[in-house]
Backbone as ProteinMPNN parsed JSONL, in Angstrom:
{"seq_chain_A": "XXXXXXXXXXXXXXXXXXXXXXXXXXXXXXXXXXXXXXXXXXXXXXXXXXXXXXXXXXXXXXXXXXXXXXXXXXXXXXXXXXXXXXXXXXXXXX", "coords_chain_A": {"N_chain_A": [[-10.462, 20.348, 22.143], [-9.62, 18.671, 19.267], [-7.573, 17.762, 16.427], [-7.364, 15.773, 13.375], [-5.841, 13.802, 11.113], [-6.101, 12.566, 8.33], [-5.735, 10.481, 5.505], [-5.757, 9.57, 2.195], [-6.131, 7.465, -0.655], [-7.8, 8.263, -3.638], [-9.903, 7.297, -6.621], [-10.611, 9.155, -8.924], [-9.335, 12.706, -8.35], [-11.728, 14.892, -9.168], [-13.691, 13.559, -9.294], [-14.039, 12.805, -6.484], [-13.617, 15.198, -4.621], [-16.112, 16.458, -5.117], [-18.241, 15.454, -3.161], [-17.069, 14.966, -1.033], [-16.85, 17.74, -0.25], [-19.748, 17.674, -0.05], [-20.6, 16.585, 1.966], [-19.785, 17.664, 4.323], [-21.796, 18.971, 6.108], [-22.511, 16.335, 7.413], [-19.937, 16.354, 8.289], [-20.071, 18.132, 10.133], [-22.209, 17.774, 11.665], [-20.641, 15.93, 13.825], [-19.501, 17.049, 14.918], [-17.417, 18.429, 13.356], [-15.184, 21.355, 12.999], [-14.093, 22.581, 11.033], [-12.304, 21.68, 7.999], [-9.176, 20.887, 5.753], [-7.735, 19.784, 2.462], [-5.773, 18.564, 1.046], [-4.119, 17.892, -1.678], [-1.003, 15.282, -3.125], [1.481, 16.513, -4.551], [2.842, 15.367, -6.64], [1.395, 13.354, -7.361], [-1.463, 13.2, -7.718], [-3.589, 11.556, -6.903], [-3.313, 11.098, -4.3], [-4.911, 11.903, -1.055], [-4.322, 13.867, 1.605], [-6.417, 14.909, 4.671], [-6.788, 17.721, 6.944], [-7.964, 18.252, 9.785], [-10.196, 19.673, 11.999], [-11.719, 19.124, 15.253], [-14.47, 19.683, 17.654], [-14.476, 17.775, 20.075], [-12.822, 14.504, 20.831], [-13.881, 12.169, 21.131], [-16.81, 12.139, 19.335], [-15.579, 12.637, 16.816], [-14.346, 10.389, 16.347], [-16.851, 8.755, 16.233], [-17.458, 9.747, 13.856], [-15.893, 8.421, 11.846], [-16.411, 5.944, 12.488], [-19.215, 5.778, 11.554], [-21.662, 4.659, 9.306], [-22.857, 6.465, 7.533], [-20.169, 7.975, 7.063], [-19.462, 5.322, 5.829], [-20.478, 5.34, 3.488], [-20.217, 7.715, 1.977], [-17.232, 7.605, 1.959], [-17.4, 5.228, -0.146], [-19.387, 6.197, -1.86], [-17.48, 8.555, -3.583], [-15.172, 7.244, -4.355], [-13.401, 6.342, -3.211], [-10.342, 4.442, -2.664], [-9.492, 1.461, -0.808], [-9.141, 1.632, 2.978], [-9.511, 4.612, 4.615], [-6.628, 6.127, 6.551], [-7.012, 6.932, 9.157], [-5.334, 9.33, 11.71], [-5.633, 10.581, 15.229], [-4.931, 13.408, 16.345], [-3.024, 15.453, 18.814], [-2.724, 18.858, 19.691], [0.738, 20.106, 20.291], [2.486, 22.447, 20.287], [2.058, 25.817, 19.23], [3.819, 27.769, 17.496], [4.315, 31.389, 16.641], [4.215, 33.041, 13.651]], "CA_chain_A": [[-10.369, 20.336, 20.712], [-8.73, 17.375, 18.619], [-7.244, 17.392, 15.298], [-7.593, 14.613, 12.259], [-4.917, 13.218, 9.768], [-6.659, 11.491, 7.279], [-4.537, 10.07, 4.494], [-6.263, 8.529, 1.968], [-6.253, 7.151, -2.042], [-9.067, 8.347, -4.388], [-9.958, 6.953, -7.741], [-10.369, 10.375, -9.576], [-9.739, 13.72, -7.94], [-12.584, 14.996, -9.711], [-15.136, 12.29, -8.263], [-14.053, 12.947, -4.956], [-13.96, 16.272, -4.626], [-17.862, 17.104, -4.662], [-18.438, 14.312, -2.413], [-16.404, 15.176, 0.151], [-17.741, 18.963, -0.174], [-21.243, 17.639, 0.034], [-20.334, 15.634, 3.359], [-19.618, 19.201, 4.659], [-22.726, 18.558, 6.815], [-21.87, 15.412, 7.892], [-18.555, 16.221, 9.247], [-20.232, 19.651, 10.907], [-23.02, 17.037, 12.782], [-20.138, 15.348, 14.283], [-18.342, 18.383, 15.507], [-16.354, 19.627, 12.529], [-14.625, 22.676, 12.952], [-13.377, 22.572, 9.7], [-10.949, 20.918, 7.579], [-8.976, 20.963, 4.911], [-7.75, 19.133, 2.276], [-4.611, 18.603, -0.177], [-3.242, 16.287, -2.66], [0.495, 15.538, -3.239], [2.073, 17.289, -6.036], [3.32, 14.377, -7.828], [0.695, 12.013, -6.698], [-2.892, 13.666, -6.966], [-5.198, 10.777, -6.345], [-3.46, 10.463, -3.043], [-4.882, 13.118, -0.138], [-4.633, 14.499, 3.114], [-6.989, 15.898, 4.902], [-6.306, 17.839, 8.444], [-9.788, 18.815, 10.237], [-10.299, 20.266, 13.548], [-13.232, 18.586, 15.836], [-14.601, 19.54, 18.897], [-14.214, 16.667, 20.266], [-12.041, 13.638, 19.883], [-15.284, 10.803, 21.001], [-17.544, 12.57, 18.449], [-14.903, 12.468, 15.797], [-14.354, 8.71, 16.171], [-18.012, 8.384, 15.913], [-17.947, 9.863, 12.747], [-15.177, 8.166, 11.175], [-17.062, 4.177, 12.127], [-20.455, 5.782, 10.965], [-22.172, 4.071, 8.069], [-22.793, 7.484, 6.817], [-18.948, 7.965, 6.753], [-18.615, 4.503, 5.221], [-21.091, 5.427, 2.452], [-19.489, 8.103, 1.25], [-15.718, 6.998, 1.123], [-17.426, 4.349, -1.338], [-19.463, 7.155, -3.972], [-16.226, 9.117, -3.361], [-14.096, 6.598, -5.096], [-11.959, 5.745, -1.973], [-9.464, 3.247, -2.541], [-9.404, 1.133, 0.531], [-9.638, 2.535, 3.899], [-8.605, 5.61, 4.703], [-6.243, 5.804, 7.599], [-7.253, 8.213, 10.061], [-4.785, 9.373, 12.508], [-6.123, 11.239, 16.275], [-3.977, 14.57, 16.986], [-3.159, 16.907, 20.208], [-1.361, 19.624, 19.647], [1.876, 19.981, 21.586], [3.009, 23.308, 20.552], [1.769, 26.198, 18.122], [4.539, 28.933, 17.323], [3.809, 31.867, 15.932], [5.198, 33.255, 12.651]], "C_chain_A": [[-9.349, 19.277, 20.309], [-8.526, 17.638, 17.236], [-7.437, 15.994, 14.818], [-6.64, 14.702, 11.378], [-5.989, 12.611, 9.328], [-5.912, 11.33, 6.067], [-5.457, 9.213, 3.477], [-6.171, 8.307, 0.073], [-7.222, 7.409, -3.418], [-8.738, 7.793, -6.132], [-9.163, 7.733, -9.155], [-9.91, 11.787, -8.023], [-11.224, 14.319, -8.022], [-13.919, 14.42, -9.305], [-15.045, 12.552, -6.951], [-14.247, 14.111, -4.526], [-15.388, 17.062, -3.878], [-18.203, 16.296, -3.405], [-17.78, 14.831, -0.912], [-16.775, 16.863, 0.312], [-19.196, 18.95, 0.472], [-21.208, 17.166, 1.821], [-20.028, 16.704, 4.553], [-20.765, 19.113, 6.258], [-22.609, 17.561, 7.723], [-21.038, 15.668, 8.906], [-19.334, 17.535, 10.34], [-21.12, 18.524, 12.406], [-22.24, 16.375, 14.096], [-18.895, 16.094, 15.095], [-17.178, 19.053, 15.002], [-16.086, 21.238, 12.803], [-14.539, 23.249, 12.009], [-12.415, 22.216, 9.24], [-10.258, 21.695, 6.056], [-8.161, 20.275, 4.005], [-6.335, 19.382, 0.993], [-4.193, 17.49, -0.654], [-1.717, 16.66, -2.954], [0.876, 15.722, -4.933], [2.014, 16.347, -7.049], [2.629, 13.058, -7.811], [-0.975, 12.465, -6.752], [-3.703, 12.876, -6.735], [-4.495, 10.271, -4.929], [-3.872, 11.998, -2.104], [-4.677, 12.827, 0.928], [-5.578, 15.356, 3.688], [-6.909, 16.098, 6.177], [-8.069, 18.571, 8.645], [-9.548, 19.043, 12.009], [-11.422, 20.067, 14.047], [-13.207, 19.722, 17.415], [-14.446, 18.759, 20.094], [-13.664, 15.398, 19.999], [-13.372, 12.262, 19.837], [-15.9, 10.994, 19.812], [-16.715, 12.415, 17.148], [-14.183, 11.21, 15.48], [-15.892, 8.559, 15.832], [-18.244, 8.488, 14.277], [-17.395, 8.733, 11.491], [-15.962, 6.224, 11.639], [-18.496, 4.375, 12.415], [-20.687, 5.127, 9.579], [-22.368, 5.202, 7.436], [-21.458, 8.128, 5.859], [-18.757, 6.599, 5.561], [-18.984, 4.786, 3.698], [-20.604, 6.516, 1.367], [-18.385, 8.257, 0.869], [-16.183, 6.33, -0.349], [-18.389, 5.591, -2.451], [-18.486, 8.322, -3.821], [-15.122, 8.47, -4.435], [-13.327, 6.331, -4.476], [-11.486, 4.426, -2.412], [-9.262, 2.612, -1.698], [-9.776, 1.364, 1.627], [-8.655, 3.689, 4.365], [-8.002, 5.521, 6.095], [-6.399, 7.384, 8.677], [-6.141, 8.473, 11.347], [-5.461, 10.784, 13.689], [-4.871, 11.784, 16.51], [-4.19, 15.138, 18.089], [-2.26, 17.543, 19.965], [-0.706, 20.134, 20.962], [2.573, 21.062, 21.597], [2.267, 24.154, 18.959], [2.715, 27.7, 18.139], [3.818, 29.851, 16.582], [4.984, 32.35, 15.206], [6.699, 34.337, 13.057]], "O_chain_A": [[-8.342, 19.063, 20.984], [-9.623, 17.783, 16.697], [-7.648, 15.084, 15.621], [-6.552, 15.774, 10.778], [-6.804, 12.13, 10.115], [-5.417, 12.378, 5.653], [-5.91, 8.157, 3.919], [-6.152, 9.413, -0.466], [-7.232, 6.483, -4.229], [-7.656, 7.872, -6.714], [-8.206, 7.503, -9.894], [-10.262, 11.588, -6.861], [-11.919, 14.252, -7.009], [-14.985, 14.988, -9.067], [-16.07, 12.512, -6.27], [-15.288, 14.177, -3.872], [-15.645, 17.739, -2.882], [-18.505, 17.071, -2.498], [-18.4, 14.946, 0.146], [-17.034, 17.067, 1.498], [-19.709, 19.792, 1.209], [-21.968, 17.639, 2.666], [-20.098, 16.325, 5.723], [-20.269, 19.223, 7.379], [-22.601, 17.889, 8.909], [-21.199, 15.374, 10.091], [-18.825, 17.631, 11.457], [-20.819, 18.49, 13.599], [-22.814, 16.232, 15.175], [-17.835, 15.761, 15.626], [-16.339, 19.784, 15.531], [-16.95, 22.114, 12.75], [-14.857, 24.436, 11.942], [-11.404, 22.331, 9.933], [-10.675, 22.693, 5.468], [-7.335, 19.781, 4.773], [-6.179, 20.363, 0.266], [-3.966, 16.394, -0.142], [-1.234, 17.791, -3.026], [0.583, 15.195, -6.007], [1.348, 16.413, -8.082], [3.097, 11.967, -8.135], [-1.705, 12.07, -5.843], [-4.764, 13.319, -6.295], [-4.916, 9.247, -4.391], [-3.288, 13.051, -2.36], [-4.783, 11.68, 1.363], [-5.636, 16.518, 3.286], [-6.918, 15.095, 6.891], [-8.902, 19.114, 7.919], [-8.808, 18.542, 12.856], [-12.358, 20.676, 13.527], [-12.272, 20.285, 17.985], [-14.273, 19.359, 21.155], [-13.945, 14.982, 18.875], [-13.696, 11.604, 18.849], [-15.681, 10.095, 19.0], [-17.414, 11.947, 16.25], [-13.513, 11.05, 14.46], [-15.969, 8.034, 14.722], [-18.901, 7.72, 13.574], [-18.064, 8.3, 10.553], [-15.832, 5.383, 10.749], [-19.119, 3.635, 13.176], [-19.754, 5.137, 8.776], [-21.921, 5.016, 6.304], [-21.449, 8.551, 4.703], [-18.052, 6.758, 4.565], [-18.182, 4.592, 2.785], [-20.585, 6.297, 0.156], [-18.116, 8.824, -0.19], [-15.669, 6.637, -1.424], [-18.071, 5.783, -3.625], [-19.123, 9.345, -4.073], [-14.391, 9.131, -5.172], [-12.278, 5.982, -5.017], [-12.219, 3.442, -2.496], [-8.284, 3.201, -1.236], [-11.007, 1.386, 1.652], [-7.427, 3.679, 4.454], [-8.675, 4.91, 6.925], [-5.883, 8.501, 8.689], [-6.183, 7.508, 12.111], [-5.754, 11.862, 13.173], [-3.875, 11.121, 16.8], [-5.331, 15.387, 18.479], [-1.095, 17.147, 19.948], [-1.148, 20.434, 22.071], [3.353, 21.19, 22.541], [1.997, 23.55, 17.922], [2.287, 28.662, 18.777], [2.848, 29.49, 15.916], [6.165, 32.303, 15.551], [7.565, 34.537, 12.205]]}, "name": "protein", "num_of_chains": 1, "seq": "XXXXXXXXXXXXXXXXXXXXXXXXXXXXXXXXXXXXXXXXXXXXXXXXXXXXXXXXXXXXXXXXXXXXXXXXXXXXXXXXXXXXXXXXXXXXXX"}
């Protein structure tokens, strides 16, 4: 299992949102686990989103798919988003 940073700029919230909901599919084909997604308080058109793959190959695949590229752009992505590849190194519990 591999984690995902993704960091990235959107236009609107609002525009992006559905889009990245709809893509739901998408990310599942490619071995989504599931993710999830937050904007910064004082900043909302910038997000994060953390996602959990099955795989880290499959979750590069997704991220330099044309499918991927297609919907950053009717998303409203600002640029490119910067994806960062995780392993976790320790998980405490509460």
């Amino acid at each position: 299992m591999t984690y995902i940073l993704v960091r990235l700029t959107v236009e609107e919230l609002a525009k992006w949102k559905p889009v990245f909901e709809e893509a739901a599919s998408l990310r599942k084909s490619f071995g989504s686990m599931g993710v999830r997604a937050f904007s910064k308080a004082d900043s909302p058109n910038e997000v994060v989103i953390l996602g959990e793959y099955e795989d880290v190959e499959k979750a590069r695949q997704l991220f330099q798919s044309q499918e991927f590229r297609e919907a950053t752009q009717r998303a409203g992505v600002k640029g490119s988003p910067e994806v960062t590849f995780l392993d976790e190194v320790v998980n405490l519990p509460e």
